[in-house]
N, C-alpha and C positions, 0 to 999 in steps of 0.2 A: 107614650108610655111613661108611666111615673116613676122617675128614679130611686135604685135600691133604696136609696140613704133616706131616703122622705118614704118608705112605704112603714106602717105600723105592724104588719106580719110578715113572715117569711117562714116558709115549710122550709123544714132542714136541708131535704135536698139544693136548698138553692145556697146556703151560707157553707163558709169555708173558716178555717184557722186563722185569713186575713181578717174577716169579718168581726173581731171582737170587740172594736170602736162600735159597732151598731147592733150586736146580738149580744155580748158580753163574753166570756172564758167559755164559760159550760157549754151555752148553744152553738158557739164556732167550734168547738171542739168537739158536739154529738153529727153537725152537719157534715163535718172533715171525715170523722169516720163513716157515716152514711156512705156518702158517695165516693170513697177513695179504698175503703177497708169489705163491704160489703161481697167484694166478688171475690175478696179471700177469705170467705166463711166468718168473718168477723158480724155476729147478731148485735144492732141496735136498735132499740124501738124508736120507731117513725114520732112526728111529731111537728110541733113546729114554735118558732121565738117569736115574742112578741117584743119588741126590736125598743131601741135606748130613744129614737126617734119618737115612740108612740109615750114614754115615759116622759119628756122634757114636753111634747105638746102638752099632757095631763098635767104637768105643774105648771105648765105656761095660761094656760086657758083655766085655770084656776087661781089663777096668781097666787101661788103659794111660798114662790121663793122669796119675797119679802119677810115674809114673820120665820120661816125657817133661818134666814141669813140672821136676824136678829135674835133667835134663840141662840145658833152658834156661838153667834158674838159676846152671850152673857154666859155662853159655857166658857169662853177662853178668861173671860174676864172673873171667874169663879163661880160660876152658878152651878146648884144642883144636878148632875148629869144623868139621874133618874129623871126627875119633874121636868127637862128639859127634853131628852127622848121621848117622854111617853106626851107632851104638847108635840112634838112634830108628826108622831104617828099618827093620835086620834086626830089630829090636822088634815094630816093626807088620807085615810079612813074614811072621814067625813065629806071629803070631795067628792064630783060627779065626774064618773068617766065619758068622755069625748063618746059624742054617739058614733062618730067614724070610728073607733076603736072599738067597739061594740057589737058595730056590724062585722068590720075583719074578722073579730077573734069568734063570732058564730057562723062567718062563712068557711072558716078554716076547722073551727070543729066540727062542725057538720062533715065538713069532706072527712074527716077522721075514719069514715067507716061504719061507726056504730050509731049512727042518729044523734036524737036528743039524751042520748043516756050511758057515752061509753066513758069509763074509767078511767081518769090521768094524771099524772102526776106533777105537779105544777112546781116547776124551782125555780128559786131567782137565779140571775147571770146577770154576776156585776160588771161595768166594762175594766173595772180596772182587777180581775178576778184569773187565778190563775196563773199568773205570770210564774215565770222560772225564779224569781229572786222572792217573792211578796205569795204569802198562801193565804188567799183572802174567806177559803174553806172552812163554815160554819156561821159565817158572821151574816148572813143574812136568810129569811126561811124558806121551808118547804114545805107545800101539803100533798098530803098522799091521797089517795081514793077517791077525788073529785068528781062529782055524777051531776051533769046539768049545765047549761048553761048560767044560771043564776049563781049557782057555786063557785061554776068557774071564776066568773068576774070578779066575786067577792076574793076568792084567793089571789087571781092579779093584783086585787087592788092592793092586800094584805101583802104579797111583795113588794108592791112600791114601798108601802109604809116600812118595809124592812133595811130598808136601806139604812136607816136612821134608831137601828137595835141600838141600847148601848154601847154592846160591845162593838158592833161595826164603827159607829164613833169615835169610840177610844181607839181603834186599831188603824184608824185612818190618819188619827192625830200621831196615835205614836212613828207610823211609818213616812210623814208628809207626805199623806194624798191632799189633795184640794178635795171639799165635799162636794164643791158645785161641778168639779172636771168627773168626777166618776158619776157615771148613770148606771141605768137598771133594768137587763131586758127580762124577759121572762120565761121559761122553758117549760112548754105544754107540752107533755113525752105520755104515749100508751104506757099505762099503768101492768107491771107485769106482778103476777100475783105471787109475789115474795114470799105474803103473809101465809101460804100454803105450802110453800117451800122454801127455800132458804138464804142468805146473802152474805154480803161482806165487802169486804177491799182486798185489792193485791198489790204491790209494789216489783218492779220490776228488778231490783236489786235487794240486797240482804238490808234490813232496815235500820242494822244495828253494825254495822262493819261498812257500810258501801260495796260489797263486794259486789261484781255486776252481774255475775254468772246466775246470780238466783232470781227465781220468782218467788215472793212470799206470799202466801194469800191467807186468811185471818175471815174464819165464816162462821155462822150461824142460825138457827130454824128464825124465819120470821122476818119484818120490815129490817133493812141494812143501819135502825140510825141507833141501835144497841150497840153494835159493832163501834159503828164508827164515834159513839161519845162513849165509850168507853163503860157502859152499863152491864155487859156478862163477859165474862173469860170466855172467848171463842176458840172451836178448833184450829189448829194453825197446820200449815202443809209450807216447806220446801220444794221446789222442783228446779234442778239443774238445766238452764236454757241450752247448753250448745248441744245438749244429747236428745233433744224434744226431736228433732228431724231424723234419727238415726232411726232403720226399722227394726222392730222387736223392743228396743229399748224403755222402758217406766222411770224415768230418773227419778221419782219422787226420793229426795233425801232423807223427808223427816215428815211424819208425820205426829200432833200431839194433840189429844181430846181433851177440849176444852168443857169446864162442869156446864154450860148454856144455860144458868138457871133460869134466866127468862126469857121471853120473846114477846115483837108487841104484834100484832095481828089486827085485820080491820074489825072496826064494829060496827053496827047498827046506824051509830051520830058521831062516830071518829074512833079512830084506833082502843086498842082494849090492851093492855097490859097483864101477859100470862105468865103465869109459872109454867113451866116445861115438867113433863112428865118424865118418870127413872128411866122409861126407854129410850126418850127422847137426848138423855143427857149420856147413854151409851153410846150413843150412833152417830157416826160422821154425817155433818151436815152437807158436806159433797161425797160422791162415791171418787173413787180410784180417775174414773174415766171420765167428770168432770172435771179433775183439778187438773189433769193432763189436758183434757180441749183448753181449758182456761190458762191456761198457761202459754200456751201455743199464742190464743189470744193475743196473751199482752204481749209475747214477744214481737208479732205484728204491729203491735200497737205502738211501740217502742221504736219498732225501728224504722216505721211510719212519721214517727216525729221526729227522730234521732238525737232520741236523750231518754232518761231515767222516768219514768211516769206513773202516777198515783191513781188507781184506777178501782171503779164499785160496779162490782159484780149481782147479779138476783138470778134465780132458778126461778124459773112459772110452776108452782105446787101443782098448777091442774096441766100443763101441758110438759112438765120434767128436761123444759127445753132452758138453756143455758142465756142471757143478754148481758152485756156488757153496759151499763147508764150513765157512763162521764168516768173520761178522763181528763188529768190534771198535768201538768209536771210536777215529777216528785222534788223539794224545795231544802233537804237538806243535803244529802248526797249528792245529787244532780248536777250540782253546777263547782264539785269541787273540784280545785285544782290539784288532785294528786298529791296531799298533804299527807303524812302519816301521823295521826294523832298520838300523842303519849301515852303510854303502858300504862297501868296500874297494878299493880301485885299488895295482896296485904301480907303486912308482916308479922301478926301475929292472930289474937281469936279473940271472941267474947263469947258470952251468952246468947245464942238464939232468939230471936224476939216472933220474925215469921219471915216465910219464901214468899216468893212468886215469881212471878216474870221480870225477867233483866234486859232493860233498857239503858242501851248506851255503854257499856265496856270503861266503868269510870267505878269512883270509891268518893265519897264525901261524909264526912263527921258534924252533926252539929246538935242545937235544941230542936228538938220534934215538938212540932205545934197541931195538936190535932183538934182539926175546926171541921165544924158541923155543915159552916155555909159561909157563903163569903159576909156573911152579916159578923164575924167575929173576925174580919180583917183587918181590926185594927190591932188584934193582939200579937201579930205576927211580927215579928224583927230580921233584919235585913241576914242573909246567913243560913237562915232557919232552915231546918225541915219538915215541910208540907207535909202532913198525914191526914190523908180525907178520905171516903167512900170513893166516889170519881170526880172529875173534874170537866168542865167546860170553859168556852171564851169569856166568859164571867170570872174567871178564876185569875185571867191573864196577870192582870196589874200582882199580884202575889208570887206566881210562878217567876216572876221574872227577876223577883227580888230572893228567892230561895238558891239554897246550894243542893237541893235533892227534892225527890219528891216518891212519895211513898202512895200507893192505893189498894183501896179492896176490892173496885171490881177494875176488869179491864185489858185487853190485851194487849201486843205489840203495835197495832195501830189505833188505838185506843187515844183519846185528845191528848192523856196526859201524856202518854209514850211519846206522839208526835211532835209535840210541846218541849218535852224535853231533851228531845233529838236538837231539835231548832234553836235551843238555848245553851244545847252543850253540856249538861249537866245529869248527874245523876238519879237512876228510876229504878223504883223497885215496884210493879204494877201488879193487878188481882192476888192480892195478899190474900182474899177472902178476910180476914178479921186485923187488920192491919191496928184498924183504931180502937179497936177494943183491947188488944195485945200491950198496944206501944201508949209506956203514961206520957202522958202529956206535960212538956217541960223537961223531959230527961233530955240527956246527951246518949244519941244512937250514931252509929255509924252504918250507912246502906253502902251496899257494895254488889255492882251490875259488872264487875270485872271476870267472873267465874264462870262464864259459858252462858245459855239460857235461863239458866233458876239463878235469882236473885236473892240477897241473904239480907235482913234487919239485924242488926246485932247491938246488946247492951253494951251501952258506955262508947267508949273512945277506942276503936282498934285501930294500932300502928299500920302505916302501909308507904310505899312508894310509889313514887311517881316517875317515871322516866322519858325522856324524849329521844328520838329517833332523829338524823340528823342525815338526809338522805342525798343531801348535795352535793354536786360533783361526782360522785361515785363513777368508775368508770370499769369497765369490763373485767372480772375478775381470770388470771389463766388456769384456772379450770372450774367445774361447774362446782358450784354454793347449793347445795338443800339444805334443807329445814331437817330438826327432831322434834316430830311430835306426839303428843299423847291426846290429850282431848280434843276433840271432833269438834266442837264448839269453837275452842280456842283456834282451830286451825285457819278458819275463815276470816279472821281477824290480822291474819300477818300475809295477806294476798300483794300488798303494795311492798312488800320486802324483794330488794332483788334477787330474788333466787331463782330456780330452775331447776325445781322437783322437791320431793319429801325423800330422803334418803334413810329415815326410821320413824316408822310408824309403829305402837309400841300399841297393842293390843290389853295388856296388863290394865292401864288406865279404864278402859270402858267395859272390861269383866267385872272388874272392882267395884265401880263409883256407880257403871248406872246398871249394869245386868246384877251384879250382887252373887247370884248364885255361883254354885261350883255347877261345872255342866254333867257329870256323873249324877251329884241327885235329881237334876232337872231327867237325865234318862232312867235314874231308877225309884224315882215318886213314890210309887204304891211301895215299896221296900223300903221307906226309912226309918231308920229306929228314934230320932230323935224329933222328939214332936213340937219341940220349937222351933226345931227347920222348919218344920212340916206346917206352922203356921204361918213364920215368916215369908216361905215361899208362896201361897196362898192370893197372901197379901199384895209381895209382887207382881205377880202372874196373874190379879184377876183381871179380868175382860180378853183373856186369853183364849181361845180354845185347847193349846199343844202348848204345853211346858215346853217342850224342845223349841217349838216354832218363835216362842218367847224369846229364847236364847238366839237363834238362826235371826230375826229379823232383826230385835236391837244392834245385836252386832255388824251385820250389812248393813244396814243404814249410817253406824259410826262410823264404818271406811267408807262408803259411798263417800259421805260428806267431806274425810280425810283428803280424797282423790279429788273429790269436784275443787279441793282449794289453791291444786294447780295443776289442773288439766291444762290442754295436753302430755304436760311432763312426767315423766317416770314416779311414781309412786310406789317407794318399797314399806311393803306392810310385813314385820316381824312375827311372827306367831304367837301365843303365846309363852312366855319363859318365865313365869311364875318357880317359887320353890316350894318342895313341900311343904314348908311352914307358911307357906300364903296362900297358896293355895285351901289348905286346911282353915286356912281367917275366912274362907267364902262359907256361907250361910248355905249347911250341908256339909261342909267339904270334911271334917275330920273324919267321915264313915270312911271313905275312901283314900285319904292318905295315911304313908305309913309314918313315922316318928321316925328322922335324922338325926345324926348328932352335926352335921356339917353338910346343910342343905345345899350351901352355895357350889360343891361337887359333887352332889349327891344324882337322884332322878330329876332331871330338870330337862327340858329341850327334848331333842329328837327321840331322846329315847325312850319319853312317853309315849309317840306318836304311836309307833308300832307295837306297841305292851300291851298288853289284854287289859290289863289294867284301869286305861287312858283311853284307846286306840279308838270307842264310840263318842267319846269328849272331845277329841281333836276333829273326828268326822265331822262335828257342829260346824266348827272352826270353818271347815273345805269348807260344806257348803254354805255359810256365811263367803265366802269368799268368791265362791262359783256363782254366786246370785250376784254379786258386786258386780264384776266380769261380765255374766252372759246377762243376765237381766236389766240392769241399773245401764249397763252398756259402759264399763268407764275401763276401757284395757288396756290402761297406762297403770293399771295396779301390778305388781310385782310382786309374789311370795318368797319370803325371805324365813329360812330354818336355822334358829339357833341351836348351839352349844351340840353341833354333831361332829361327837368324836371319835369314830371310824369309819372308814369306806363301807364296811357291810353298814352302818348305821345309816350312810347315805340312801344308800339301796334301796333297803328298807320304809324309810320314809319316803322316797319318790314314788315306790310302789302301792304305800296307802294311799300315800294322796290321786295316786291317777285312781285307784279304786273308789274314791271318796269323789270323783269330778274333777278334780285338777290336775291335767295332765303336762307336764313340763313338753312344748311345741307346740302344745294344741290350740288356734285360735290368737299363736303369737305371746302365752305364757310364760315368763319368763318364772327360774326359779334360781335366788339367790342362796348363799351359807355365810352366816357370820362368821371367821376368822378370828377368833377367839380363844381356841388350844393350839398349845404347841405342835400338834399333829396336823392340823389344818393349816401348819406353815410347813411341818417337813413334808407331807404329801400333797402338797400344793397342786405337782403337774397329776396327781391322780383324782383331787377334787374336781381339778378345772375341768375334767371330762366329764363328771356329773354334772356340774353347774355352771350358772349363765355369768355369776359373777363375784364376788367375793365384796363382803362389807366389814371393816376391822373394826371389832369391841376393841379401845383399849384397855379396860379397865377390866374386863378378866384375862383378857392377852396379857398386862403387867402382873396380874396378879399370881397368875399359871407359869410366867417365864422366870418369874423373881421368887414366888413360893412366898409371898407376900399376902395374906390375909386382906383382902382390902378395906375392911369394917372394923381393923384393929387397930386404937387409936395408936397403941404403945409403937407401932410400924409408919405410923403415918408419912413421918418425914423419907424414908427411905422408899419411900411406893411413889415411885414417879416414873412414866411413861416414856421419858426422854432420855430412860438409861440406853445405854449402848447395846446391850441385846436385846432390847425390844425394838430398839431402831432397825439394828442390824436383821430381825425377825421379817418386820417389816417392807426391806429393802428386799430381802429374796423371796417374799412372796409377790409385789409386783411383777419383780424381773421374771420368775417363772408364770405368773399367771398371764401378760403381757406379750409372752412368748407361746403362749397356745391362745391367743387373740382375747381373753375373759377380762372383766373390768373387774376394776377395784376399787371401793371409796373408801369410808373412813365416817362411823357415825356414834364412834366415842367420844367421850367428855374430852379428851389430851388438844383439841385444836381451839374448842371455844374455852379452855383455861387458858391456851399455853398459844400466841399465836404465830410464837417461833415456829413451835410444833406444826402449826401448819406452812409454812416456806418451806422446813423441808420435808412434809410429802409433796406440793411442790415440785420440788427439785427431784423427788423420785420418780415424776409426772403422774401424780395417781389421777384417776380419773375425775373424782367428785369427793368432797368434804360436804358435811354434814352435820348443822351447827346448830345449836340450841336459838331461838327468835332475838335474845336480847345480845347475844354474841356476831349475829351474820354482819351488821354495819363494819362493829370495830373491825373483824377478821378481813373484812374485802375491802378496808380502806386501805388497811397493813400487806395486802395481797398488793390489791395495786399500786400502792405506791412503791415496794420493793421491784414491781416488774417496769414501772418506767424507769427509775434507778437504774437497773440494767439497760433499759435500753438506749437510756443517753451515755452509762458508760460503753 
């Protein structure tokens, strides 16, 4: 029997993950999932490689490595590196393939199933392709729709010759590969019919944070290679991995519809390049219940390999059936070492230039060069910012020398997104009109620091940079949360040591991304001001339910809130807007009334129960109840602010179990801020309504001191650390402590002040709750004062 390593084909089933020296990255990696993943529902189409072996005979028995080795040689020494790849290709083109090569790869299609005429998709597999450090992904081709064996062959041979793209060249030299040590196998895989359904990639972590808890998947109607070079803004889906096994649960985090302007589908003599129709650019190009199977999927997939993995997805248009066609290791997250990258915040604003997708959580200012094609790369200067349509491996040598990069079409896995992931650098991706917006030779400043939407802005905007300094940290004496506001940001502070969200601030995602007031979203047909009535419109379309609009945005934002440190406690605040901001939502002054001093005025609890409110807060519940029983994430905590009497607690417990949220039900937990003076004298009569107590400082000092907190002429004397608020403080633990209720602390007084935190502290409270760029300094000052103690 003739040894694996000397055979020139191999059906998948027989190759494995070791096998990448003779079938290359792709086909060890479709083989591995074949036979190892198959019996966990994991779909691959069958197929088979045509092995690195039958490649080296093809150059050997052609002797072709002579003038190829001599072209290199006049590229290292300066030669043209177009006229030099396109000699190696039409070189190996023009070769004859080995008749023993000829015969395998027609006795192995033949067995395919479909005779002389089934459909395949033919890719290269490089052997040096894949690897966890080197993403050798795009640098050599693929043809799609293959019918024949006469086709076939031409397209093997058309792989060999790919080997030798220029950009595979360049990519080889810049990373020191040897070009003669890497070979080229070939991957004949059943053609699944995309082009009639839909595709894409998924990554198994968040693509833009490392977080690991995420699946990201990034799809579109039509062949996958849109997606993947970055040619239409694709739908994009979240899915929270650890809640995929839990039953009843939908973790989908986030769902966003991508415009899919185009798609390429097959034709008659090779693919056809469409415009997408308006229906087509309404409609998810996966349903609910694929992005769920596919998720599941890569979780298998992932922890099959055991590590992070970059993986392309296709739907079969005629059979509505789901396959999984190569995975990869994912190549920038994947192999880090638990580094925390440095902040960005800007510090100031410009002019608007355009949005799109935000790539990488970074800010960079320079001159915006915007080039048609790499044929204007010489104008480009070190620094610059790239502004192009999309970009491909052609583009490399540029990208590499840039401080941003800017595009019109293209998603989060998009080349340039990927690209600029792997260089570290800042991306603002499907601008839609990026290059037509942005002149050419200004100074802009792009900034992917701001959640998912990415901002272009005129001129030079100020901004900081900060580092995170995570060493040595050691056990803090008692538990560290986070305050957070936007859902986006949230997932970005996963490697902070802490151990839960202890304020989750609602106000952030009514404002920024729901916009409306939720009364006009429930009284629509009644509004008298017809700029609402457009504005909301506008919002809301591809809505069915105004309300639903309201209800789903908002679940989705705590979802995501909660998945950023699941298992741990997750208290989400309600919202405590005033009625002067409330009134700034788009609608909202029909229904609020004019205060002169909103900050004590109807705020909190005592909208809840008010005729008034009482169907706006309902939203609220079940946004909250869908988190909980749907999404599956029951480490969320409801938390009621500014409730200043016992009958106000009542009240509000009783909406809310009417509303779905019942305080015990399902393990519900329901907190009260600690905020009025009343909520410290009747502390033991709280603590029998509630689960636990979380201290605002800043209206606790404001309320205890009669201190204005927004007045500057008061400013100096408004400080948290006076003796009656301390003293406030101290007898609401000890009483709340003594009927078994916790207490944390998720005002501003600890991440200003971090005396202030020693001594709660020293009062044992249970958990502080500290703004992201404060938890370092606060738990290094924690622990170092408690060894201190314990060597004295």
């Amino acid at each position: 029997m003739m040894p694996r390593e000397d055979k020139l084909v191999l059906n998948f089933s027989e190759v494995g993950i070791s096998d990448i020296g003779l079938v290359g990255g792709k086909n060890a990696s479709l083989g591995e999932m074949l036979h190892s993943l198959t019996a966990l529902g994991v779909r691959v189409p069958d197929g088979f490689a045509v092995t690195a072996t039958a490649y080296r005979n093809f150059i050997a028995e052609n002797d072709l490595w002579p003038q190829i080795s001599a072209d290199l040689d006049a590229l290292e020494e300066g030669g043209d590196l177009q006229k030099i790849g396109a000699n190696i290709r039409n070189l190996i083109n023009a070769a004859t393939l080995p008749e023993a090569l000829v015969a395998a790869i027609k006795t192995a299609y033949t067995a395919m199933g479909s005779g002389s005429d089934a459909s395949v998709a033919v890719r290269s597999s490089a052997t040096a392709e894949d690897l966890p450090d080197a993403s050798f992904a795009g640098q050599q081709e693929t043809y799609l729709n293959v019918v024949g064996i006469e086709e076939l062959l031409e397209a093997v041979r058309a792989c060999f010759a790919s080997l030798f793209t220029d950009r595979a060249i360049t990519y080889r030299v810049h990373n020191g590969f040897d070009h003669e040590s890497v070979a080229l196998s070939v991957a004949v895989q059943r053609m699944i019919r995309s082009d009639k359904g839909s595709s894409g990639v998924a990554f198994t972590l968040d693509s833009e944070t490392g977080f690991p808890g995420i699946v990201l998947i990034n799809g579109a109607f039509g062949l996958g290679e849109y997606v993947v070079k970055g040619v239409v803004n694709p739908d994009e889906w979240r899915v929270f991995k650890p809640l995929l096994g839990k039953p009843g649960a939908r973790p989908i985090l986030d769902k966003r519809l991508g415009d899919k302007a185009r798609k390429l589908v097959y034709g008659p003599t090779g693919t056809l390049d469409l415009e997408t129709s308006e229906a087509e650019r309404r409609r998810w190009s996966l349903s609910d219940e694929h992005v769920l199977e596919l998720a599941k999927w890569c979780t298998i997939i992932e922890e099959h390999y055991g590590k992070p993995m970059d993986i392309e997805w296709a739907t079969d248009g005629l059979s509505n059936e789901l396959w999984i066609l190569q995975a990869r290791p994912e190549t920038v997250h994947g192999h880090s070492k638990g580094h925390v990258p440095a902040t960005y915040a800007l510090s100031g604003t410009g002019d608007v230039l355009v949005e799109g997708v935000a790539v990488g959580s970074k800010i960079a200012t320079g001159k915006a060069f915007v080039l048609e094609s790499m044929d204007e790369a010489d104008r480009f200067e070190d620094g610059g910012i790239l502004v192009a349509k999309i970009t491909d491996p052609d583009w490399m040598p540029i990208m590499k020398r840039a401080a941003g990069i800017v595009t019109d079409y293209g998603g989060r896995t998009s080349h340039a997104a990927i690209v600029s992931r792997e260089l570290d650098i800042a991306a603002v991706v499907g601008t839609i009109d990026g290059t037509r917006r942005i002149q050419d030779g200004a100074t802009i400043t792009i900034s992917s620091a701001q959640g998912h939407s990415g901002t272009v802005y005129a001129g030079e905007v100020p901004f900081t940079r900060t580092e995170l300094d995570l060493t040595d940290l050691k056990e803090p004496p008692t538990r560290i949360m986070l305050n957070v506001a936007d859902p986006d940001a949230a997932l970005s502070f996963w490697q902070l040591p802490t151990r839960g969200i202890g304020l989750a601030r609602l106000e952030f995602v009514i404002e920024h991304q729901i916009q409306v007031h939720p009364m006009a979203l429930l009284n629509y047909p009644n509004l008298k001001d017809e700029e609402a009535v457009a504005k909301i419109d506008a919002i809301t379309a591809g809505w069915e339910s105004k309300t639903e609009y309201f209800i789903e945005k908002l679940a989705t934002a705590v979802a995501k809130i909660a998945a950023a440190q699941y298992p741990e406690p997750v208290v989400v605040r309600t919202s405590d807007f005033k009625t002067n901001e409330y009134a700034d939502l788009v609608g909202g002054r029909q229904f609020e009334p004019h205060e002169e001093n909103p900050m004590i005025g109807f705020r909190g609890a005592s909208r809840y129960y008010s005729e008034t409110y009482r169907p706006g807060f309902g939203l609220e519940c079940e946004a909250l109840r869908r988190v909980r029983d749907e999404f599956g994430f029951e480490n969320v905590i409801v938390m009621i602010p500014f409730c200043r009497t016992l009958q106000e607690a009542d009240s509000v417990l009783e909406t809310m179990r009417e509303f779905g949220l019942e305080r015990g039900k399902n393990g519900l937990k329901v907190y009260v801020m600690a905020e009025i003076p009343s909520n410290i004298i009747l502390a033991d009569e709280f603590s029998k309504r509630f689960d636990g107590f979380s201290i605002g400082s800043n209206d606790l000092t404001q309320l205890i001191l009669g201190i204005d907190r927004d007045n500057g002429a008061l400013a100096e004397i408004f400080d948290e650390r006076n003796d009656a608020v301390k003293r406030a403080i101290t007898d609401l633990i000890r009483v709340a402590h003594s009927n078994g209720v916790s207490v944390g602390i998720c005002g501003q007084a600890p991440s200003d002040h971090p005396e202030f935190a020693e001594f709660l502290v020293g009062l044992g409270i249970d958990s502080i709750s500290l703004n992201p760029d404060s938890v370092v300094g606060v738990t290094r000052r924690l622990t170092q004062d408690k060894q201190h103690k314990e060597n004295t």
